[in-house]
N, C-alpha and C positions, 0 to 999 in steps of 0.2 A: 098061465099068468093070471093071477087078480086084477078080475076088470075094473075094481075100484079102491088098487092099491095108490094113497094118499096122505101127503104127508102136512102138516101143517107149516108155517113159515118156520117158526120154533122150532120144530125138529127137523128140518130141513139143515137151518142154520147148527143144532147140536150135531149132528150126521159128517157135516161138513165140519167143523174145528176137529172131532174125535179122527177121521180121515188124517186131516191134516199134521195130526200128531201133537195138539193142544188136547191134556188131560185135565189138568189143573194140579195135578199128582206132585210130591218133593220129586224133584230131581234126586239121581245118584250124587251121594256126598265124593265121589270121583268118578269124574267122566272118563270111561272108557272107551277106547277103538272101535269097540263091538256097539254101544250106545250109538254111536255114530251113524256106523253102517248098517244098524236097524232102521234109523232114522231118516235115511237117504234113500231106503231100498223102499218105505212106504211112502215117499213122497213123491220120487223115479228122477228127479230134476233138480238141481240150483241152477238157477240163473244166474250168470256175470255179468257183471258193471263194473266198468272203469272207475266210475265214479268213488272218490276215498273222502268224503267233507265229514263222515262219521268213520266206516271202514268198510273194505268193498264187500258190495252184498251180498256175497257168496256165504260170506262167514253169518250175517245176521239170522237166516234163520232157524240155525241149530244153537245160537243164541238163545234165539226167541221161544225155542221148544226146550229145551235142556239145561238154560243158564250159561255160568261158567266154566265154561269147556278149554281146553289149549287148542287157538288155530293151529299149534304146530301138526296135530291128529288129522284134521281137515287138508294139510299141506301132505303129509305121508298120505293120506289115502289116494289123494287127488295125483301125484308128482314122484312119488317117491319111487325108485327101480328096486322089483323085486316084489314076495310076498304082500307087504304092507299095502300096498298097492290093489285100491276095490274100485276107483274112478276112473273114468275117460272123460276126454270134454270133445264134445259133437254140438251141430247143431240139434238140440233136442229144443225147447223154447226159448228163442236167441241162441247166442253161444251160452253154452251148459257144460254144467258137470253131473255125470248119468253113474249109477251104479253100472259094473263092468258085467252085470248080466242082460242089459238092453244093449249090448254091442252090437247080439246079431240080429236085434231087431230092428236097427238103424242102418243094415247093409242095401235093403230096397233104394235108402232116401241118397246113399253113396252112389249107388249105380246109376240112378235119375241124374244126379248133378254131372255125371261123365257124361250124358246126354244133353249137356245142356239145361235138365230140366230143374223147376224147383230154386233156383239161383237166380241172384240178380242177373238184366240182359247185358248188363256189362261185362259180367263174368263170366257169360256164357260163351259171350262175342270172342274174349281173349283166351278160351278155353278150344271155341274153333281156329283161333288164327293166328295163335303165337304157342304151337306144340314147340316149336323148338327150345322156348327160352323155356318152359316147360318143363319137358327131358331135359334140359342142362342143368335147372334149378334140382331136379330130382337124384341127378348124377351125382351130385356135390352133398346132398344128403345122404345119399347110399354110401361114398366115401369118406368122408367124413363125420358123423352123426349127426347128434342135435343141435340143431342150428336155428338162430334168430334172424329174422329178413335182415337187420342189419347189417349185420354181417356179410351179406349176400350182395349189396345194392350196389351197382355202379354209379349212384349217386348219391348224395346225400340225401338223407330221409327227412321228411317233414312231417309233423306232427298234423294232422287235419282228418279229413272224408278221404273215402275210400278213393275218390280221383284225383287223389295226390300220390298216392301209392306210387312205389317203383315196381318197375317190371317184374322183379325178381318177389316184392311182396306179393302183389297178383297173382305169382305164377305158385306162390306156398297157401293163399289161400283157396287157389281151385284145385291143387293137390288133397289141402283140407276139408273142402268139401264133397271133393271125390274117393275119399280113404283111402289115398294112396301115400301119403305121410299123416300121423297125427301128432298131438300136443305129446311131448315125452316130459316136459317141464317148464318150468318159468324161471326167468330171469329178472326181477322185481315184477315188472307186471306184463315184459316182453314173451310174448310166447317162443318156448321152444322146439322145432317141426325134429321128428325121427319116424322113421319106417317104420308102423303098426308092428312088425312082428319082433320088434326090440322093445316093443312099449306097453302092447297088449297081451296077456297071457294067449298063449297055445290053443284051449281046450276051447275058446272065443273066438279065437281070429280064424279058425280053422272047422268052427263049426259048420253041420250040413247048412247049407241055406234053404231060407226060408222063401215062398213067396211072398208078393208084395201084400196080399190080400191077408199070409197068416202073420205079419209083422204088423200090419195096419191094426188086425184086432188084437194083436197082444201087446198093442201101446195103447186102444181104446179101454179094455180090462184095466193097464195101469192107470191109466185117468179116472175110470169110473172107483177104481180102489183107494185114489189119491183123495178125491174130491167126493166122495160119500154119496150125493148125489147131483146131478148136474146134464144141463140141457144138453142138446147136440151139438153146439158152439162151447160150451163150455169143456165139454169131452176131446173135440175137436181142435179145440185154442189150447191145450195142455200141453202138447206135441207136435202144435202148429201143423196138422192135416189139413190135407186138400176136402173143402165140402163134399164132392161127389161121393170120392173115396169113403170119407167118414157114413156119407148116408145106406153107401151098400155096406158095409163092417157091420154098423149097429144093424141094419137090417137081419143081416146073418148072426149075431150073438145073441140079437130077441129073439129067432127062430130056435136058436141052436140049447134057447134055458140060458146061457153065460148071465143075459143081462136083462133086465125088465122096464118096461115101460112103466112111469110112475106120475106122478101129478103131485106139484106145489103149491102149496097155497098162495095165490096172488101172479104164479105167471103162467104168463100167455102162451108161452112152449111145453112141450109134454119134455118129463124127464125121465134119466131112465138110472140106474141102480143094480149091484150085484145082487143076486137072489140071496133072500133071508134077512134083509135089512135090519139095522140094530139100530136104536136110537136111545141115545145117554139121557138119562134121568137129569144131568146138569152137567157143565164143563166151565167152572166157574178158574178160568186159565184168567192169568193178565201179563200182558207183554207187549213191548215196543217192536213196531215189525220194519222191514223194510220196504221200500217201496214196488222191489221187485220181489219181494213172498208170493209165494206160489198160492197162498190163502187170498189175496187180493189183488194178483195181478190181471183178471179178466177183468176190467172196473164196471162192465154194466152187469156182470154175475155179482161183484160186490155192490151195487149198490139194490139189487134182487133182494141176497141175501141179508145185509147188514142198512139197507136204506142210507148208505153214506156214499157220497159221490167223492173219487179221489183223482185228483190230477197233479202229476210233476209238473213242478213251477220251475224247475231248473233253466229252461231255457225261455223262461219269460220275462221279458224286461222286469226292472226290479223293481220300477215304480207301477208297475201293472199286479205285481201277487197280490194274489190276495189270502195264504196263511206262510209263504214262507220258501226260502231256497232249496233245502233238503229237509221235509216234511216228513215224518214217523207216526204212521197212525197209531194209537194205543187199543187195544185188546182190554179189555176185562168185563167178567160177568157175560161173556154171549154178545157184546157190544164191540161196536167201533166207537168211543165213550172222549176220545181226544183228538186234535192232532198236537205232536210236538217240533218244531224248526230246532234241528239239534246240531251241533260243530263239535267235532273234537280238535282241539285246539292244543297240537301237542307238544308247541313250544313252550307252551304254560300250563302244561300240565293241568288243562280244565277238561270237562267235557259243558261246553257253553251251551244253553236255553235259551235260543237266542225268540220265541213265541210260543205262549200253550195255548190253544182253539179247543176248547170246551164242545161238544157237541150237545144238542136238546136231548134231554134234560138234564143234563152236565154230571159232574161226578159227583158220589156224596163223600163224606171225608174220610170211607174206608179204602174210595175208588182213589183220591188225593194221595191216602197213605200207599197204596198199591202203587202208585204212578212214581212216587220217591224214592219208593223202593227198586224200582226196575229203572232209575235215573242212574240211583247208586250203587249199583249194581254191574252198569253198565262200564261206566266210569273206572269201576274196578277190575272188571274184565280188561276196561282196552289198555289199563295200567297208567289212569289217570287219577290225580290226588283229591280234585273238587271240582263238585257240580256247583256251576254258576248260572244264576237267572240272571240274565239281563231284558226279559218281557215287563214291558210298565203294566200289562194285564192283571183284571181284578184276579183271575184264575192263578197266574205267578203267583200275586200274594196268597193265596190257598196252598198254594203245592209249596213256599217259603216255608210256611208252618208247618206244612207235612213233613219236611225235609227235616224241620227242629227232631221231630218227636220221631223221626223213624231212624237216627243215628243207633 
């Protein structure tokens, strides 16, 4: 290993967008299936949110990388029975959607959760002390297939936190975290549970298993491949591993050549990187991201990388935010360069600007015309007619006149 392999912030930060699958490159003039499933398979994760004030975040960041894409692609890869069919959704960072070749590296984190382990202690509680409603709920899936807890409840279901749940939901989520049923589909945004081996291909669900030490390092690999380069938290927060775990992995990948120990300029943790590291001459990408992108959801890695501090205000009283309800940081030039508070508003056919937050030293009018562009853009993706400002910000009036001249 180079004892004095080191990277600067700048290409630290280049390392990272290139990982992440921001080139700055045209998009395909037709997005295809196979764009997708490249797209997914270097990233290893989406993360879901319920949350829809723009559209749920699953879909934003092949957005963010690729443009205008049809969700129906992301629907068939993720849901659809049969061939078409390249996702699962597990707990891989929150609940996820995983290309179908980390299936069997997420068998470890299934057979923990049948122990108890790795799960909230509520779920673990009802997982020791209610096997019965358990194997009933399981009964009823093996007889009759994909099924939504709804359907199941002997009560009526309320909308809340997990301690409102019924029985019968509890008993499909510790099934789902034990991979004894998984996600075969969705019903708007209800999940549907079916028995893995009606859901998951064959040649996956039936693979040799693995230990938990060679799964551990072949979801650190996907991290360190996702994220370019990045500390031991950083590696570790990708796939939500346990510290210990993660510190013997890398220990054994740095021994073994997979991965190196490296240095960034300005932080305080050693990082570490796949052997032969490449760093992009420029990656002059610009794009509205999500709040859950896998580019910025570790927020003290992002504010390492891009010196921008990012916090969801969603559940902040409203007279306490301070840039906004559902905030969209903006990308361009190597920068976190904006935030935007954006609503699509689909009974009126807007996508509303309801705040833009300029970051130091704000945009210049190419960054303006870039930021209109991926306004309208957006808008036209989610098959909405007009972007409306309604921010009294000096920055709205800038990005007004972008909006004129980039029609």
């Amino acid at each position: 290993m180079p004892a004095d392999l080191s990277f600067s912030l700048k290409q630290a930060r280049r390392m990272a967008l290139a990982a992440q699958g921001f080139s700055g490159r045209q998009a395909p003039a037709l997005i295809k299936a196979a764009h997708l499933n490249r797209l997914i398979d270097r990233l290893g994760v989406l993360q879901i949110d319920s949350v829809n004030a723009v559209v749920r975040s699953h879909y934003l960041p092949l957005f963010s990388r690729l443009g205008q894409y049809a969700p129906s692609l992301l629907e068939q890869a993720a849901w659809s029975q049969g061939r078409q069919r390249s996702l699962f959704e597990y707990w891989g960072h929150e609940a996820s959607l995983l290309p179908m070749a980390l299936y069997p590296l997420m068998r470890w984190r299934m057979e923990r959760a049948k122990q108890g382990q790795g799960i909230y202690a509520q779920m673990a509680r009802f997982g020791r002390e209610q096997q019965a409603i358990i194997q009933r709920v399981l009964n009823t899936v093996e007889q009759q297939g994909a099924l939504g807890a709804g359907s199941l409840s002997t009560r009526a279901e309320r909308a809340g936190p997990w301690w409102d749940w019924s029985d019968e939901k509890h008993a499909l989520e510790w099934l789902f975290a034990a991979g004894l049923v998984t996600v075969a589909g969705r019903r708007g945004f209800e999940r549907l549970y079916d028995l893995p081996e009606r859901a998951i291909p064959g040649d996956r669900l039936h693979q040799a298993p693995l230990s938990e030490a060679e799964a551990q390092r072949g979801l650190l690999l996907h991290s360190a491949t996702a994220l370019g380069v990045g500390s031991e938290k950083d590696l570790r927060d990708y796939f939500r591993l346990d510290p210990a775990d993660t510190r013997s992995r890398l220990a054994e990948l740095v021994e073994d050549g997979q991965l190196l120990m490296c240095r960034v300029q300005g932080w305080k943790q050693p990082a570490y990187c796949l052997p032969e590291p490449k760093v992009p001459r420029k990656v002059p990408a610009s794009a509205l991201l999500s709040p859950f992108d896998s580019l910025i959801w570790e927020r003290s890695r992002t504010e390492r990388l891009f010196d921008f501090r990012y916090r969801l205000e969603i559940y902040t009283p409203q007279d306490k935010r301070v840039y906004g309800y559902y905030v969209l940081p903006f990308l361009h030039n190597e920068r976190i360069a904006a935030r935007v508070d954006l609503r699509a508003e689909r009974a009126h056919g807007r996508l509303a600007v309801h705040a833009v937050h300029e970051e130091t030293p704000g945009l210049d009018e190419e960054g303006m015309r870039a930021l209109a562009l991926n306004l309208r853009q957006m808008a036209d993706w989610l098959g909405l007619e007009q972007v409306q400002l309604n921010c009294p910000r000096p920055s709205a009036d800038r990005l007004r006149a972008a909006m004129l001249t980039s029609r």
